[in-house]
C-alpha positions in Angstrom: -12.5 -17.2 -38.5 -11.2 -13.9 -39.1 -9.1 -11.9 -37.3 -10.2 -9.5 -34.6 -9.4 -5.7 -34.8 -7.5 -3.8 -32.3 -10.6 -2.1 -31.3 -12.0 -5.3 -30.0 -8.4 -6.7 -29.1 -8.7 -3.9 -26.9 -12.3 -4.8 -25.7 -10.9 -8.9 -25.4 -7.8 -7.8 -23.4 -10.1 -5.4 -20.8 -12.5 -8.0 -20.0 -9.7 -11.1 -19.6 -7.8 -8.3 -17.2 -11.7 -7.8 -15.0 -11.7 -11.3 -15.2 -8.8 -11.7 -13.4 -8.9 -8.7 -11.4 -12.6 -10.3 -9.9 -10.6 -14.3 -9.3 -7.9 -12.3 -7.5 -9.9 -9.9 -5.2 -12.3 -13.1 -4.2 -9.0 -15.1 -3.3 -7.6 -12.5 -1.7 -10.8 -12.0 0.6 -11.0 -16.1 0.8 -7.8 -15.7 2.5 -8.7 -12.9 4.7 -11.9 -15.4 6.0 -9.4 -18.0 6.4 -6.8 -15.6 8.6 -9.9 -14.5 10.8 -10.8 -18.1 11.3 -7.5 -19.2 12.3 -7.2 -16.1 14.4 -9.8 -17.0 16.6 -8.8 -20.5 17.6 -5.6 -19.5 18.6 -4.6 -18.0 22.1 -1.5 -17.2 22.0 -0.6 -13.0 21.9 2.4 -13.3 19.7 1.0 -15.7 17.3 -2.5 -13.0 17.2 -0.3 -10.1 16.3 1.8 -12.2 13.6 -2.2 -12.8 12.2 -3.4 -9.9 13.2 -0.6 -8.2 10.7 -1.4 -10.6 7.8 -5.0 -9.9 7.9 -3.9 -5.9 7.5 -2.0 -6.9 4.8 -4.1 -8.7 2.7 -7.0 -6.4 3.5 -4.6 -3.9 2.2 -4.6 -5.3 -1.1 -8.5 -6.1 -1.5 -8.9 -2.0 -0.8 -6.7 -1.5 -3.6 -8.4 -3.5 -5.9 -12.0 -2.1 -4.4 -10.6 1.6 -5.9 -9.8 0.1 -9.1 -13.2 -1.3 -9.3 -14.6 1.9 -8.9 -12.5 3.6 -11.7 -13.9 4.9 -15.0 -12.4 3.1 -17.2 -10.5 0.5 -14.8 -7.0 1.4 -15.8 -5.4 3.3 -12.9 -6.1 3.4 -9.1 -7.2 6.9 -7.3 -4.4 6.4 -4.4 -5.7 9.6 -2.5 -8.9 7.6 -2.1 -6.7 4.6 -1.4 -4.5 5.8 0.8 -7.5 7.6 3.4 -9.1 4.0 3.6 -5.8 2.2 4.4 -4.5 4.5 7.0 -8.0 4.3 8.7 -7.8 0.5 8.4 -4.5 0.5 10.0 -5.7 2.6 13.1 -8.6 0.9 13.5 -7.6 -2.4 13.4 -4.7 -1.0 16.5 -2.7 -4.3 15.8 -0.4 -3.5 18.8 -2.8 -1.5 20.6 -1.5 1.7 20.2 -4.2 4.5 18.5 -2.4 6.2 15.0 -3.4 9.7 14.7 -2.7 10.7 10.8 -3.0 14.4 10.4 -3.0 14.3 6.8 -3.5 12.5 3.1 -2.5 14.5 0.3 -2.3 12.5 -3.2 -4.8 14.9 -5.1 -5.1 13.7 -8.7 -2.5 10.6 -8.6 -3.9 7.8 -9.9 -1.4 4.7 -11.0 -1.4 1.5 -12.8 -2.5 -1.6 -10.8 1.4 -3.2 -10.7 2.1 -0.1 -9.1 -0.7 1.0 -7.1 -0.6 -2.7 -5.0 3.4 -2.0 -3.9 3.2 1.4 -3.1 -0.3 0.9 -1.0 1.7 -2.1 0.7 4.7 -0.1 1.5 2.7 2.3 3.2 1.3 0.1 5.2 4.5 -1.5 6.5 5.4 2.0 7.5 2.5 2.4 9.1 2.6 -0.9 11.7 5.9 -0.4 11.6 5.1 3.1 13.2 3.0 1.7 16.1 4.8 -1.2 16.6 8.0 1.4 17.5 6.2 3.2 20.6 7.0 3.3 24.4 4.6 4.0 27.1 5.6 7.4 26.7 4.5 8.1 23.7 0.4 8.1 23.6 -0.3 8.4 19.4 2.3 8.8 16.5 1.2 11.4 14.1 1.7 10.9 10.6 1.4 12.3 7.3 1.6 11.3 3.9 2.1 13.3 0.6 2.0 11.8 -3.0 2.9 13.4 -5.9 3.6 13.7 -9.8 5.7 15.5 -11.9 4.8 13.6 -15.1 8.0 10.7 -15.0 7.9 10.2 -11.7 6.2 9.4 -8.2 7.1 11.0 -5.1 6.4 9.6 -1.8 7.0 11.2 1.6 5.9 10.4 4.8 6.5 12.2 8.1 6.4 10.5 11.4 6.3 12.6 14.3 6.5 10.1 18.1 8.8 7.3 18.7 11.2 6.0 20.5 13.6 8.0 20.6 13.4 9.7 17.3 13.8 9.1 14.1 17.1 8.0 13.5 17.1 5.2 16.4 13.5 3.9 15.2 14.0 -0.1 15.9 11.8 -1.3 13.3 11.1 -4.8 13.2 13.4 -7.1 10.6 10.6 -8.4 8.8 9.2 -4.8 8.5 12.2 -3.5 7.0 13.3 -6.3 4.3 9.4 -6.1 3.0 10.1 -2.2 2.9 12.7 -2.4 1.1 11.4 -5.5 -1.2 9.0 -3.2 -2.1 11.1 -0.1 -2.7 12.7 -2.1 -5.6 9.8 -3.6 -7.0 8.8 0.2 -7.9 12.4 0.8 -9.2 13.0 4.1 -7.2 15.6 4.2 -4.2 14.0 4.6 -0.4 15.3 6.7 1.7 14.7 7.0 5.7 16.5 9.7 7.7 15.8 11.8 11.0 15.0 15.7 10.8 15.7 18.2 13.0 12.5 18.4 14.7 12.3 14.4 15.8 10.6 13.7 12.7 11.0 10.4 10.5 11.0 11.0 6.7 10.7 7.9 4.9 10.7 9.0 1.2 10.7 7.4 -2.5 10.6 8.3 -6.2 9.8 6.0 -8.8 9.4 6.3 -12.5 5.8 6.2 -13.7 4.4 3.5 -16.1 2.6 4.5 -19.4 -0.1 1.5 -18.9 -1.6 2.8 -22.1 1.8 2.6 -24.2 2.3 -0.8 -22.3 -1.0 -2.3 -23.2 -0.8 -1.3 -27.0 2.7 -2.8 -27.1 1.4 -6.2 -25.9 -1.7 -6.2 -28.3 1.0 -5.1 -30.9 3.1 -8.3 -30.2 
């Protein structure tokens, strides 16, 4: 049998990867059914929020995998597109009842690679319950806004939070909330960092380096 070429190693390697792109969405939304299930023979309100966060989670991943699907050529993820349908699933879903007003998305022309698209898409989610799960009474919507850009080597996250508890600086997130921040800070490889402006605002802010998924992928057919 001979050999293939790299032109249709290349051709091999993108259909295994839509293979498994397809098995992982479908278990992914197997296990979204199966949170939604659960969720509704159970009665108690803390045990519904636990779920009720897990379901935005996972959800959270299917989107991203939904805006790779939709991608010319399937190698990078449009995270402006991303990033408008997560933020309205996160309001929508009001997993501690509080509305989420975001003012703005801005990640024009940023798309990434799928190992980084899933942890940054993730991260902003966790800063997003996070957000409404930090309200008082007093506080009727949080505001936020998120930017994303490029320079070429890097990413550049911010997001401002405007509402809370009593600013940015004494925000009580959650334990949980915070170690899967920061889990996912270093699984991008850039530093997070989270401090209080002078106008009550929370910055929460990362850069990572970018991946060449086309250098990467030619590697491994190299090998």
């Amino acid at each position: 049998m001979a050999s293939l070429t790299h032109a249709e190693l290349l051709v091999e390697n993108s259909r295994l990867q839509r293979e498994i792109e397809h098995r992982v969405r479908n278990t992914l939304q197997v296990v979204s059914s199966l949170i939604d299930v659960t969720s509704r023979s159970v009665g108690v309100r803390s045990a519904l929020t636990v779920l009720e966060v897990l379901r935005v989670r996972v959800t959270a991943m299917i989107m991203v995998y939904q805006t790779l699907d939709d991608a010319p050529h399937r190698a990078t993820v449009n995270m402006e597109e991303t990033f408008k349908a997560l933020v309205l699933h996160v309001a929508e879903s009001r997993v501690f009842g509080t509305p989420l007003q975001v003012v703005n998305v801005h990640a024009k022309e940023v798309s990434l690679p799928l190992d980084d698209a899933i942890p940054l898409a993730l991260l902003v989610v966790e800063v997003l319950l996070a957000t409404v799960a930090d309200l008082d009474a007093v506080v009727a919507s949080p505001a936020v806004s998120i930017g994303l850009t490029s320079d070429g080597d890097h990413v550049n996250l911010r997001m401002d939070i405007a509402g809370g508890r009593n600013g940015v600086g004494d925000r009580v997130w959650s334990e949980s909330i915070r170690v899967m921040i920061d889990a996912l800070a270093r699984q991008l490889g850039g530093p997070l960092d989270i401090h209080t402006e002078r106008d009550a605002i929370t910055a929460v802010a990362i850069r990572f380096p970018l991946r060449d998924i086309r250098a990467k992928s030619v590697q491994t057919l190299a090998n």
